[in-house]
mmCIF file of the N, C-alpha and C atoms, coordinates in Angstrom:
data_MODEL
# 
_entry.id   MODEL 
# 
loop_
_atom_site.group_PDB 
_atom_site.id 
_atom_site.type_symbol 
_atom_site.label_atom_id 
_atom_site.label_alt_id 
_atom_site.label_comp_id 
_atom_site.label_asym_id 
_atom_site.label_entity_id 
_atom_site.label_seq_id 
_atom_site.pdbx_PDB_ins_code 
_atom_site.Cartn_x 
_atom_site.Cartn_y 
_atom_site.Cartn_z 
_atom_site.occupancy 
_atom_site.B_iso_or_equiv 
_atom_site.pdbx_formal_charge 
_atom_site.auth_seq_id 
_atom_site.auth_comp_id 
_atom_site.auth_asym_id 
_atom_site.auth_atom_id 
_atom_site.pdbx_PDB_model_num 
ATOM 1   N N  . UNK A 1 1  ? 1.414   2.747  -24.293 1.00 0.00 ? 1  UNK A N  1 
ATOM 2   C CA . UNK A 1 1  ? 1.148   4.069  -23.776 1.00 0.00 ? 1  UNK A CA 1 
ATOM 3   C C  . UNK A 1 1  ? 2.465   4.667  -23.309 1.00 0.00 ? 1  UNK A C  1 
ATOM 4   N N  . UNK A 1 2  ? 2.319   5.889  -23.494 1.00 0.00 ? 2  UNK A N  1 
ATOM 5   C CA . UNK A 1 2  ? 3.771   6.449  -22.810 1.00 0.00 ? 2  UNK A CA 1 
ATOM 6   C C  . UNK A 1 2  ? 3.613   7.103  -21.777 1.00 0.00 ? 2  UNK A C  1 
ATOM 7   N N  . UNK A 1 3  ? 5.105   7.329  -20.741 1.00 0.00 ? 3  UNK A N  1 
ATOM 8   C CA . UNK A 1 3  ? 4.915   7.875  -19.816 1.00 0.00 ? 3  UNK A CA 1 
ATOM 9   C C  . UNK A 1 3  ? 6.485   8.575  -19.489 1.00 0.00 ? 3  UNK A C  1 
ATOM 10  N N  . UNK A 1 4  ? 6.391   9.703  -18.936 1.00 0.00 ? 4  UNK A N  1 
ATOM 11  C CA . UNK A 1 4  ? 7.390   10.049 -18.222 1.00 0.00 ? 4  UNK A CA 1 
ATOM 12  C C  . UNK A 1 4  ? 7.849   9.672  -16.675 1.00 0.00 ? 4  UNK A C  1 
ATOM 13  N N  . UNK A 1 5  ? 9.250   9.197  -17.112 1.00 0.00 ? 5  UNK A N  1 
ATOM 14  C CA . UNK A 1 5  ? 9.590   8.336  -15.498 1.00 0.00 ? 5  UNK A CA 1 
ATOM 15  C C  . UNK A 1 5  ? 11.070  9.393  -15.613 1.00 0.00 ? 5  UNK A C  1 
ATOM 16  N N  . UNK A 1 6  ? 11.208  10.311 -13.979 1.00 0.00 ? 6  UNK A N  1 
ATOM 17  C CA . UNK A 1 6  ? 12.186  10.345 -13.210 1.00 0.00 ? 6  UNK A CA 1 
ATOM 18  C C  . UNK A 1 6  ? 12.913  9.113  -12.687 1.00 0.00 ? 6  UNK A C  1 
ATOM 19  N N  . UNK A 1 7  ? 14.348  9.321  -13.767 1.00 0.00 ? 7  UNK A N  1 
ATOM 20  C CA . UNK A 1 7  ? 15.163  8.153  -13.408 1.00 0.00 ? 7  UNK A CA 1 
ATOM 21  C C  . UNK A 1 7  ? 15.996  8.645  -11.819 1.00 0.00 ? 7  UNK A C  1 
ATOM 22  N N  . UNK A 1 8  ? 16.113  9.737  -11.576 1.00 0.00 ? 8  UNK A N  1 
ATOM 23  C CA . UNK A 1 8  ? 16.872  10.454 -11.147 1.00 0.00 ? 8  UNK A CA 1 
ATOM 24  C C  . UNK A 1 8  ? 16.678  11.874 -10.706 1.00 0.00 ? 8  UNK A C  1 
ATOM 25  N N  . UNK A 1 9  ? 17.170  12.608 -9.642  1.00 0.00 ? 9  UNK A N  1 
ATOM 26  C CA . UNK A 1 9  ? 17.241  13.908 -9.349  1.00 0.00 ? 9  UNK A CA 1 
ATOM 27  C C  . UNK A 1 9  ? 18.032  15.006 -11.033 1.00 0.00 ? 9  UNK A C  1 
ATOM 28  N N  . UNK A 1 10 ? 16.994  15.091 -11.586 1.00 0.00 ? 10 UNK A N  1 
ATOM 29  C CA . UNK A 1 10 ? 17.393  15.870 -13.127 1.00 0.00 ? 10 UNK A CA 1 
ATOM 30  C C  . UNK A 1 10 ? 17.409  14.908 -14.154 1.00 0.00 ? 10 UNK A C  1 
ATOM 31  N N  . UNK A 1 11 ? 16.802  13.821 -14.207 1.00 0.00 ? 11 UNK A N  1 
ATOM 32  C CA . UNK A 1 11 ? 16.861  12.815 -15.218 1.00 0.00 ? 11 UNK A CA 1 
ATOM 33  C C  . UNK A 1 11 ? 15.606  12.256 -15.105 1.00 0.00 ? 11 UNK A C  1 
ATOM 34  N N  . UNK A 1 12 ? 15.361  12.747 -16.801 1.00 0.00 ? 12 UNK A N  1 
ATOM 35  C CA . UNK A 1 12 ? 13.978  12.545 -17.237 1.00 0.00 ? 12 UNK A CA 1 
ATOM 36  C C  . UNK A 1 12 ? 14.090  11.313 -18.674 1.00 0.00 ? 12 UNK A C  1 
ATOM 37  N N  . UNK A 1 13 ? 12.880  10.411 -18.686 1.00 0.00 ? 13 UNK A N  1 
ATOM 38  C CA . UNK A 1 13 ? 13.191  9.579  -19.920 1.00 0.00 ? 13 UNK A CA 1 
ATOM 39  C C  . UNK A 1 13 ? 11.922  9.490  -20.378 1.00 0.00 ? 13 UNK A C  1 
ATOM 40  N N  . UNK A 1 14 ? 11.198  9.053  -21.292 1.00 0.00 ? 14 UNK A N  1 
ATOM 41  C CA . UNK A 1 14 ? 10.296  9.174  -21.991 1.00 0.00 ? 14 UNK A CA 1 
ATOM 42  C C  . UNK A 1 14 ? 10.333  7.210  -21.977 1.00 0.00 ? 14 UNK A C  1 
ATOM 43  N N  . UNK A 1 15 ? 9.046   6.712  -22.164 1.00 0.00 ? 15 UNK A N  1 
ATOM 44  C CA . UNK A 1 15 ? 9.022   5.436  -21.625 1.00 0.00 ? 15 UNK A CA 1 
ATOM 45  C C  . UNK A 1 15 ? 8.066   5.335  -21.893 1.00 0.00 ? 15 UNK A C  1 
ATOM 46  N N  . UNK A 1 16 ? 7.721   3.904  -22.729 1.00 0.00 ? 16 UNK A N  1 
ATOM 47  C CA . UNK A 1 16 ? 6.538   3.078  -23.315 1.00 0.00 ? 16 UNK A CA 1 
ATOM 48  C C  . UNK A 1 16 ? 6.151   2.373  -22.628 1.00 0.00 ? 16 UNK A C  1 
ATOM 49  N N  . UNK A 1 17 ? 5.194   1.989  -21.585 1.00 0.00 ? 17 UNK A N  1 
ATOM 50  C CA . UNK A 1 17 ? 4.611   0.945  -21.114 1.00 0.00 ? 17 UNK A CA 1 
ATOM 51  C C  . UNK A 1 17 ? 3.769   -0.080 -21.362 1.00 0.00 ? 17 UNK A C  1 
ATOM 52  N N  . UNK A 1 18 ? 3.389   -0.997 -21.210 1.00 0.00 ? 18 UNK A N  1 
ATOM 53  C CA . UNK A 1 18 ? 2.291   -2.216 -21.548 1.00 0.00 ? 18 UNK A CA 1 
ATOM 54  C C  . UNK A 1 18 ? 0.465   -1.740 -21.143 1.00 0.00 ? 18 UNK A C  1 
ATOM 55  N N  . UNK A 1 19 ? -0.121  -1.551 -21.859 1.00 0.00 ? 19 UNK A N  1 
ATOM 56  C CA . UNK A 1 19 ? -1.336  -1.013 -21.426 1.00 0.00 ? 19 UNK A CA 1 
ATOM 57  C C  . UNK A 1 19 ? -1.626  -1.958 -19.971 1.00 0.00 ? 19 UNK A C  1 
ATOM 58  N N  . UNK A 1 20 ? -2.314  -1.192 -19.271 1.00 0.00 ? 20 UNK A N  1 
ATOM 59  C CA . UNK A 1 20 ? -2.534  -1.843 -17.720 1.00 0.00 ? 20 UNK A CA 1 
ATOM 60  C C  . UNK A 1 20 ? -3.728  -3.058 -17.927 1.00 0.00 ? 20 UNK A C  1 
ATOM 61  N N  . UNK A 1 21 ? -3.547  -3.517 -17.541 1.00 0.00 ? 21 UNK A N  1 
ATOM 62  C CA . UNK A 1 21 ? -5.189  -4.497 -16.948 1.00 0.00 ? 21 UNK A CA 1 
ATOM 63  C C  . UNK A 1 21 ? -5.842  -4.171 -15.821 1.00 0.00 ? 21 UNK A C  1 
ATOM 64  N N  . UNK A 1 22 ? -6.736  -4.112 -15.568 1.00 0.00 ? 22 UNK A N  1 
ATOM 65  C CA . UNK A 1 22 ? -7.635  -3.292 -14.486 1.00 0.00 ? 22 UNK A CA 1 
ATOM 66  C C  . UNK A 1 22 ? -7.977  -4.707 -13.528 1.00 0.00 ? 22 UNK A C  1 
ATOM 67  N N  . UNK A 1 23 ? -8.465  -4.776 -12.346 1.00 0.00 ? 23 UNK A N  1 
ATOM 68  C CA . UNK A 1 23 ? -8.373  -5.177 -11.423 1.00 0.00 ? 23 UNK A CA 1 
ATOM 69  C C  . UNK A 1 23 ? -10.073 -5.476 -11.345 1.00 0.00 ? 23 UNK A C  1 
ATOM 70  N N  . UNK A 1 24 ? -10.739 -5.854 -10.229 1.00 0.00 ? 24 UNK A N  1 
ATOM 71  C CA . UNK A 1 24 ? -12.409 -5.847 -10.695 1.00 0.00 ? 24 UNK A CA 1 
ATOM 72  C C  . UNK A 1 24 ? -13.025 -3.980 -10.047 1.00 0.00 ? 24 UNK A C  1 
ATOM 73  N N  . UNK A 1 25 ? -11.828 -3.917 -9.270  1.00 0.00 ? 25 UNK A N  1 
ATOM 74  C CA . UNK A 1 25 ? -12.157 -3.224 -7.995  1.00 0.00 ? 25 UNK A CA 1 
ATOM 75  C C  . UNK A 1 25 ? -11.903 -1.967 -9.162  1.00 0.00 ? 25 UNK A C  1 
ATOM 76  N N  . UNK A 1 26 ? -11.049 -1.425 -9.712  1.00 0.00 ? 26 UNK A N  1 
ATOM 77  C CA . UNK A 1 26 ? -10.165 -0.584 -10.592 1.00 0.00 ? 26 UNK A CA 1 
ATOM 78  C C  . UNK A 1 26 ? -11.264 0.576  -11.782 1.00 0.00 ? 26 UNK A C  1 
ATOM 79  N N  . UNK A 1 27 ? -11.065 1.275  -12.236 1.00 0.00 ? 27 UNK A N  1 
ATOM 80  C CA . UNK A 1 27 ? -11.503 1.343  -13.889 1.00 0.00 ? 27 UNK A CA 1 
ATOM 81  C C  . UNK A 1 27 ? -10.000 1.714  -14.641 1.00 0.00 ? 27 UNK A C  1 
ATOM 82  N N  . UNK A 1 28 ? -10.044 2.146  -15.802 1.00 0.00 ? 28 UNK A N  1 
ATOM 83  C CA . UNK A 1 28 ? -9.387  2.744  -16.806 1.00 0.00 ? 28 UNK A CA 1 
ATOM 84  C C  . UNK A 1 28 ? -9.137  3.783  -17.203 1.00 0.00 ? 28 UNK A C  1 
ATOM 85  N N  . UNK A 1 29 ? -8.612  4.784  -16.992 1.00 0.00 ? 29 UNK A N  1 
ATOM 86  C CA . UNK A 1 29 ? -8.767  6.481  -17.432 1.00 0.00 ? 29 UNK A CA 1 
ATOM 87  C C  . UNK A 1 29 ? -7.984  6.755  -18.062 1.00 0.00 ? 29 UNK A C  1 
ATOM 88  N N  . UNK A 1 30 ? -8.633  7.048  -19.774 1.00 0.00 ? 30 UNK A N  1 
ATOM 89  C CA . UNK A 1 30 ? -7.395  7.446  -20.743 1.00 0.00 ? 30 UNK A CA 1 
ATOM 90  C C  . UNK A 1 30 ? -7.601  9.248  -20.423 1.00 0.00 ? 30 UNK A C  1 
ATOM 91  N N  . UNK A 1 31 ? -6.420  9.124  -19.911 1.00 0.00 ? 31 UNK A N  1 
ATOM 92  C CA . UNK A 1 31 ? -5.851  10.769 -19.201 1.00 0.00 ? 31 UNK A CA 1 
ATOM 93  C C  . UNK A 1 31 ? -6.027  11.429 -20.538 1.00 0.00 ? 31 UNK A C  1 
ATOM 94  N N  . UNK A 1 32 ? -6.416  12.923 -20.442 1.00 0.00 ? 32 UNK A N  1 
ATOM 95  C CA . UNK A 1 32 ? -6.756  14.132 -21.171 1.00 0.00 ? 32 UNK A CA 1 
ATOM 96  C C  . UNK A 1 32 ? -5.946  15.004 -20.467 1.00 0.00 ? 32 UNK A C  1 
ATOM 97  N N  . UNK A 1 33 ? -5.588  14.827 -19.658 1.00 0.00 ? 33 UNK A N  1 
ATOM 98  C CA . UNK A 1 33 ? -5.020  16.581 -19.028 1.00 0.00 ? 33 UNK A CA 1 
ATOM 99  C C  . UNK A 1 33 ? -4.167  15.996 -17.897 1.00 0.00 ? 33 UNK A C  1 
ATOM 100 N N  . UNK A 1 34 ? -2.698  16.364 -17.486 1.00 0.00 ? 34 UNK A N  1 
ATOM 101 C CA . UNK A 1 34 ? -2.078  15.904 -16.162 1.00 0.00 ? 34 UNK A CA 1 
ATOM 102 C C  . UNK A 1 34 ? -1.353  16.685 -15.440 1.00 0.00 ? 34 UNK A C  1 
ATOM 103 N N  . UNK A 1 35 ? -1.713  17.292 -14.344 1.00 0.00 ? 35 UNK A N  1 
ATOM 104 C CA . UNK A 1 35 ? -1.027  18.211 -13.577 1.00 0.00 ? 35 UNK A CA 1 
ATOM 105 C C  . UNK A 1 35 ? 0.011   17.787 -12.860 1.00 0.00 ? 35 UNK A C  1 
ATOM 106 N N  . UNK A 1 36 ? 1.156   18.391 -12.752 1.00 0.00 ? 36 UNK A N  1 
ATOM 107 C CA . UNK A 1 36 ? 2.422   18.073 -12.152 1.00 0.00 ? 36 UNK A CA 1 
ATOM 108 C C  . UNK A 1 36 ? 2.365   19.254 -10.702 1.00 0.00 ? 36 UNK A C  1 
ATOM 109 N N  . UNK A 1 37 ? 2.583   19.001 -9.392  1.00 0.00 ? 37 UNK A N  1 
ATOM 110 C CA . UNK A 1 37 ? 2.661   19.643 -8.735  1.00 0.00 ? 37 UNK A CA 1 
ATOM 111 C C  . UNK A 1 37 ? 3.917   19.841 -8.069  1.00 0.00 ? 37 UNK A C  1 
ATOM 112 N N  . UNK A 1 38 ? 4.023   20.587 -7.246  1.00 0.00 ? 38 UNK A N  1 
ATOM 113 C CA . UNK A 1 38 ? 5.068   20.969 -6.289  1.00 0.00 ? 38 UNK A CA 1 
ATOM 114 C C  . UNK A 1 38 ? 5.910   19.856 -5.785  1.00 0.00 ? 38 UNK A C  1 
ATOM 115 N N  . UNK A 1 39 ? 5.216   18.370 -5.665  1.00 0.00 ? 39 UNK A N  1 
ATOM 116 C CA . UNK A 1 39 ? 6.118   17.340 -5.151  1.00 0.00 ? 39 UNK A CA 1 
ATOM 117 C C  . UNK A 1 39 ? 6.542   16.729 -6.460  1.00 0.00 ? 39 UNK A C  1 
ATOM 118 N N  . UNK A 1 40 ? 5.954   16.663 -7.334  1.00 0.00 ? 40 UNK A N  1 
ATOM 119 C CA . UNK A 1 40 ? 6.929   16.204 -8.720  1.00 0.00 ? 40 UNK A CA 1 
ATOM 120 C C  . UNK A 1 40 ? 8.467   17.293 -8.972  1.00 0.00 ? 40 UNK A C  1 
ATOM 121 N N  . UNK A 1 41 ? 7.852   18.136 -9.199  1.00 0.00 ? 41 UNK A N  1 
ATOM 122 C CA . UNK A 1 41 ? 8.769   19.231 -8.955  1.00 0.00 ? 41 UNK A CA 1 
ATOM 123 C C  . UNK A 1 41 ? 10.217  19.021 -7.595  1.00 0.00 ? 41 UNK A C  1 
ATOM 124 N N  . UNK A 1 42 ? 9.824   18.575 -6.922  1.00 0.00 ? 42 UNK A N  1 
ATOM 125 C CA . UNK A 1 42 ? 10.888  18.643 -6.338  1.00 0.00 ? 42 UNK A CA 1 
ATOM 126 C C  . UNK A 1 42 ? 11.581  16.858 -5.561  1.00 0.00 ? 42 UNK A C  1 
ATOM 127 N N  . UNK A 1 43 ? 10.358  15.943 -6.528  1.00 0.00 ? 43 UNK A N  1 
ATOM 128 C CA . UNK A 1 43 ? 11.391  15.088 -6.970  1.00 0.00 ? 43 UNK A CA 1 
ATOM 129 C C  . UNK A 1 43 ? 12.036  14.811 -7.915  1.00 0.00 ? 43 UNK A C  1 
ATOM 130 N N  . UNK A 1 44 ? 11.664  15.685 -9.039  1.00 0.00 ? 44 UNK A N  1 
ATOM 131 C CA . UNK A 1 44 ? 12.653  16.087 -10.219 1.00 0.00 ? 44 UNK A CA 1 
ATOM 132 C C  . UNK A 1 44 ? 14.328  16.681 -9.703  1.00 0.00 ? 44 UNK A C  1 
ATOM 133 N N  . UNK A 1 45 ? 13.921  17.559 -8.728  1.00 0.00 ? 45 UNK A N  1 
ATOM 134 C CA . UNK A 1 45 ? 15.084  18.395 -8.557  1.00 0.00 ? 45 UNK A CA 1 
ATOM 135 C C  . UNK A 1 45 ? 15.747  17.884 -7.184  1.00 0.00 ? 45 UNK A C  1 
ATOM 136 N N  . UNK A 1 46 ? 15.379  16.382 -6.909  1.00 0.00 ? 46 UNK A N  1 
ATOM 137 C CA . UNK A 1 46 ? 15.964  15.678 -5.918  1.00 0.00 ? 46 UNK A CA 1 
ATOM 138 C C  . UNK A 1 46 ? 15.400  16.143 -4.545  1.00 0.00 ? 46 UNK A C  1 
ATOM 139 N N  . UNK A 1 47 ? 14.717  16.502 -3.680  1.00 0.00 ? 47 UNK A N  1 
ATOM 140 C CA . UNK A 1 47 ? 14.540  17.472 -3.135  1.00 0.00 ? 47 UNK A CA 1 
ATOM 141 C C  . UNK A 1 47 ? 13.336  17.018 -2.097  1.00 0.00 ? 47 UNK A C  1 
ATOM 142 N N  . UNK A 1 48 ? 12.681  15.917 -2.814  1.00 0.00 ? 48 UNK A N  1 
ATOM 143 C CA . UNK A 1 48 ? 11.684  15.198 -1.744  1.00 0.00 ? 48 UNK A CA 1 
ATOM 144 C C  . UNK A 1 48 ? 12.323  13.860 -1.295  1.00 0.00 ? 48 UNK A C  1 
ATOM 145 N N  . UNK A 1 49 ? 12.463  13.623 -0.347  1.00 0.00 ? 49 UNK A N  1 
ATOM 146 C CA . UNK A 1 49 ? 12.903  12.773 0.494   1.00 0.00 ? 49 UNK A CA 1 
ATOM 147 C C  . UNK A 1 49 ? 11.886  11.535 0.348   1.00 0.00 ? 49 UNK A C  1 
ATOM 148 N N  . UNK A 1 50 ? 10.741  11.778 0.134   1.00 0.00 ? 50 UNK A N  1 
ATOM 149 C CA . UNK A 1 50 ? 9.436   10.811 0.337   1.00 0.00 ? 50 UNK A CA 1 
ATOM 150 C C  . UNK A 1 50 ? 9.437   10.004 -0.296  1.00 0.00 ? 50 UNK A C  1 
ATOM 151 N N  . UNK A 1 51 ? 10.361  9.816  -1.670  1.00 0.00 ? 51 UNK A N  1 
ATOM 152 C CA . UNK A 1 51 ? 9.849   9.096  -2.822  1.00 0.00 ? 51 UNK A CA 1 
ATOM 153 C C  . UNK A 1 51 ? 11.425  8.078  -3.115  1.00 0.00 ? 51 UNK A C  1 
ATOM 154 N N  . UNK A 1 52 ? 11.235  7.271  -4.061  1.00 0.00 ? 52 UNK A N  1 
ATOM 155 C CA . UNK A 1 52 ? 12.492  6.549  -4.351  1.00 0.00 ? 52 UNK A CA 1 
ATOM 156 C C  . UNK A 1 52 ? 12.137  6.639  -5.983  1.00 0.00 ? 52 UNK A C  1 
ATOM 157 N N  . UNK A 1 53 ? 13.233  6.381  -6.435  1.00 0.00 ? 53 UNK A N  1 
ATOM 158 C CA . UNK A 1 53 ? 13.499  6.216  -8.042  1.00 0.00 ? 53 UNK A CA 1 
ATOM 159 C C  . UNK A 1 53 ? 13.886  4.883  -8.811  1.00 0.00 ? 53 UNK A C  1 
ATOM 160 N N  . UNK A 1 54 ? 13.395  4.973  -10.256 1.00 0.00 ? 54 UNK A N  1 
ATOM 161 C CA . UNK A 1 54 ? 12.701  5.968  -10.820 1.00 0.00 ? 54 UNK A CA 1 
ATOM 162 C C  . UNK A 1 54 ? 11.462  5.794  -10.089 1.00 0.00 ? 54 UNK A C  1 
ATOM 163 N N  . UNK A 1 55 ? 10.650  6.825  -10.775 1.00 0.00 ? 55 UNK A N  1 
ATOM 164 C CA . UNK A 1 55 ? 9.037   7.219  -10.632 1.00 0.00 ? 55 UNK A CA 1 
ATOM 165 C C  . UNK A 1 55 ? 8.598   8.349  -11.648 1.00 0.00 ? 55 UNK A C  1 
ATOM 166 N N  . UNK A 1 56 ? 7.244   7.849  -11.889 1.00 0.00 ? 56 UNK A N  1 
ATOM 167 C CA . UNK A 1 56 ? 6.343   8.168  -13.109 1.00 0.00 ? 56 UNK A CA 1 
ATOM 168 C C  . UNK A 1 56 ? 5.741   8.968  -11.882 1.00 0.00 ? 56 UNK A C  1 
ATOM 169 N N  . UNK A 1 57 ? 5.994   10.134 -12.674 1.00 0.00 ? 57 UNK A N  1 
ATOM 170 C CA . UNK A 1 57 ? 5.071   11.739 -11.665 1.00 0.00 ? 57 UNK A CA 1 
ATOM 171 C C  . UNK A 1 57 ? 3.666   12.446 -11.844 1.00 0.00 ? 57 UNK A C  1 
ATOM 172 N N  . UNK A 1 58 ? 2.799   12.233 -11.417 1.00 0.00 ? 58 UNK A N  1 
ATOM 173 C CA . UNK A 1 58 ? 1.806   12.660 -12.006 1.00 0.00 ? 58 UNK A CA 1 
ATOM 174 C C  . UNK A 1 58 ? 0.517   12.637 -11.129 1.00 0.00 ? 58 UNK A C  1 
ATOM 175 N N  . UNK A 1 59 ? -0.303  13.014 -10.475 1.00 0.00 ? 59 UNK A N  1 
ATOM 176 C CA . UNK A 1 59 ? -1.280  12.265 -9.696  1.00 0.00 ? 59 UNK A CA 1 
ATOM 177 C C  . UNK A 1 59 ? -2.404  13.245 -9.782  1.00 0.00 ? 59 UNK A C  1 
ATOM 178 N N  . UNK A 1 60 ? -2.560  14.452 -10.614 1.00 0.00 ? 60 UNK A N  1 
ATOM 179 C CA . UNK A 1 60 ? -3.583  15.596 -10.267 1.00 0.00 ? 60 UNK A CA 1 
ATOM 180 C C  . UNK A 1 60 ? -4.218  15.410 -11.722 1.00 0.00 ? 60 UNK A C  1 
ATOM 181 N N  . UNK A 1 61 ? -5.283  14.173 -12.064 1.00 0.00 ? 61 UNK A N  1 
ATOM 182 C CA . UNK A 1 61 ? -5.283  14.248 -13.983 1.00 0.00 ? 61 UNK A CA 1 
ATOM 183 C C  . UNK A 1 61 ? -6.646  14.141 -14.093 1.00 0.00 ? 61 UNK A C  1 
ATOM 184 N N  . UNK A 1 62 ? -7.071  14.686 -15.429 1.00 0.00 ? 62 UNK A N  1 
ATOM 185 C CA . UNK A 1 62 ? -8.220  14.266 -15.560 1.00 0.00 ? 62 UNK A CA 1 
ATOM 186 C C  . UNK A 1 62 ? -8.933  13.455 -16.896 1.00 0.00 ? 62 UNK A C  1 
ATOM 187 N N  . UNK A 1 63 ? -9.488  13.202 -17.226 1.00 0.00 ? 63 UNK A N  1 
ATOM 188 C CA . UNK A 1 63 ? -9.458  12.404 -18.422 1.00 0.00 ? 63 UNK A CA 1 
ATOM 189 C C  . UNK A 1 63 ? -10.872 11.650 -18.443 1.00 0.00 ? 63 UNK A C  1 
ATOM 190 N N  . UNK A 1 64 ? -10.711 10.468 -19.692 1.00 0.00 ? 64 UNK A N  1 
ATOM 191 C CA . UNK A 1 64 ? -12.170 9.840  -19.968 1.00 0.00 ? 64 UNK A CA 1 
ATOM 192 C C  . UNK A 1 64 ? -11.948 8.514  -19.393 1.00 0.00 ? 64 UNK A C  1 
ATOM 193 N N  . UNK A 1 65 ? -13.456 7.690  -19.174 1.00 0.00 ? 65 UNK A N  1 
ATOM 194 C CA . UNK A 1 65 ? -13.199 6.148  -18.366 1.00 0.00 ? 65 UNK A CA 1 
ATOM 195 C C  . UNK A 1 65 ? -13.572 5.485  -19.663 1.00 0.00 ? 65 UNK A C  1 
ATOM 196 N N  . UNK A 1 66 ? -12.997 4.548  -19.777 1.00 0.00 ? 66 UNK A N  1 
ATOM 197 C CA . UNK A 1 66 ? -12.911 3.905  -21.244 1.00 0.00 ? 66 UNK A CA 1 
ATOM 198 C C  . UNK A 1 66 ? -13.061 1.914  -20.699 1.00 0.00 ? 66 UNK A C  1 
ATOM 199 N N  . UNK A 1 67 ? -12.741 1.524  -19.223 1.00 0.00 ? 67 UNK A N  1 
ATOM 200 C CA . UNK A 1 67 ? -12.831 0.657  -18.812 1.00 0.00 ? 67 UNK A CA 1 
ATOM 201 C C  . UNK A 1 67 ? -12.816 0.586  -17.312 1.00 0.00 ? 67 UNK A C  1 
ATOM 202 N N  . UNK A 1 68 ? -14.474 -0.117 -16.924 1.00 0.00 ? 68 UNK A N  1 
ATOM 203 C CA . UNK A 1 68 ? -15.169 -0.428 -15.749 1.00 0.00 ? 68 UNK A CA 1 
ATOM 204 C C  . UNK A 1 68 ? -14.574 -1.670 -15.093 1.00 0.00 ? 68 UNK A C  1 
ATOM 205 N N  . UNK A 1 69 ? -14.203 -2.004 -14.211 1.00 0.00 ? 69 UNK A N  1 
ATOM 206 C CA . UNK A 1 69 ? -13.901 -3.182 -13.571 1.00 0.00 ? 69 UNK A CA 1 
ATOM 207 C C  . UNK A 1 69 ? -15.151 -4.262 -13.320 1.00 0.00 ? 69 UNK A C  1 
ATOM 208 N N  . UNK A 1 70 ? -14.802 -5.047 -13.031 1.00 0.00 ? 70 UNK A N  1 
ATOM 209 C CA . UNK A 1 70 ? -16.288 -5.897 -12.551 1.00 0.00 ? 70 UNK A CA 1 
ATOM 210 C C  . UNK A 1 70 ? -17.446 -6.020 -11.686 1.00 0.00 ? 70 UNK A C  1 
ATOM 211 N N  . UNK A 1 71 ? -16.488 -5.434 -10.519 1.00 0.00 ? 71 UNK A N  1 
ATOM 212 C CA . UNK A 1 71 ? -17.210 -4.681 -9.294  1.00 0.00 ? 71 UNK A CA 1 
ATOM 213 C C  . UNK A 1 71 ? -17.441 -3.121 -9.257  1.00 0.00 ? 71 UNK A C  1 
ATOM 214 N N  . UNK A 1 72 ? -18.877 -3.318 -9.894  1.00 0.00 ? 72 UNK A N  1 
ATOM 215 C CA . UNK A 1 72 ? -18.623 -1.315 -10.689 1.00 0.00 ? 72 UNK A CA 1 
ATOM 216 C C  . UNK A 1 72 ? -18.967 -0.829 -9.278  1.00 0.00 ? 72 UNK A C  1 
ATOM 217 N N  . UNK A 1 73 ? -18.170 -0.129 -8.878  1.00 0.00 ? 73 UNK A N  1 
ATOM 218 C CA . UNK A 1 73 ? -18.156 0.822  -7.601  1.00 0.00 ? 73 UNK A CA 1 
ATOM 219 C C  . UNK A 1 73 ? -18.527 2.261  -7.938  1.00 0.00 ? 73 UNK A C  1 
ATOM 220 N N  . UNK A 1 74 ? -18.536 2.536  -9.345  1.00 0.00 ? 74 UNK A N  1 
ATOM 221 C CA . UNK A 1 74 ? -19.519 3.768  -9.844  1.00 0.00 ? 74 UNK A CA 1 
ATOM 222 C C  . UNK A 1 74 ? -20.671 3.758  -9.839  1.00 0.00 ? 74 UNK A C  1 
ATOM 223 N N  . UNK A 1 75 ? -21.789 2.558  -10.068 1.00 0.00 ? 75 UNK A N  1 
ATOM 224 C CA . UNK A 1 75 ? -23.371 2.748  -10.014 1.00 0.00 ? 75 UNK A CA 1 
ATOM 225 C C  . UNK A 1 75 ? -23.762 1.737  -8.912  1.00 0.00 ? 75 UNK A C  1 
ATOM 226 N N  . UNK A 1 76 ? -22.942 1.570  -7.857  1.00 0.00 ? 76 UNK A N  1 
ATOM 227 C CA . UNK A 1 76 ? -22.695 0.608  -6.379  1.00 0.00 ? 76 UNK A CA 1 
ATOM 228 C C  . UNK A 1 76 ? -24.019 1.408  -5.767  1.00 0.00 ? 76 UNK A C  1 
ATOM 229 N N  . UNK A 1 77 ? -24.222 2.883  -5.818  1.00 0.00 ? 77 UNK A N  1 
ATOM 230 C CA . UNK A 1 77 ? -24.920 3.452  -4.849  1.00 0.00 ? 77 UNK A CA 1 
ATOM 231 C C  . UNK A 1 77 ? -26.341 3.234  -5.056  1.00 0.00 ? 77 UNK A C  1 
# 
């Protein structure tokens, strides 16, 4: 799977990762859509203090669940 990782304040790389393994607790979400906000943005442009590098930016996404963990905490209720 690929991903974009901030190596750096203005340094962007394009980056293949190992598909994840899910956890029991976890699911799987093959992302459809990923919003970048104001704090990506300005750890792109060096500018958030909060974060360290690199880092894969992304946290506002939405997408399909393709893998349930063991402890399904979706039909728990």
């Amino acid at each position: 799977m690929k991903a974009i990782k901030i190596i750096g304040p203005g340094v962007v790389k394009l980056v293949e990762l190992k598909e994840p393994k899910i956890s029991p607790e976890e699911i799987l979400i093959k992302v459809k859509a990923l919003g970048l906000c104001g704090s990506d943005l300005k750890t792109y442009r060096g500018q958030n203090q909060m974060v360290s590098y690199p880092r894969i930016p992304g946290h506002e996404i939405t997408g399909e669940i393709i893998q349930i963990g063991k402890n399904d905490l979706l039909n728990s209720r």
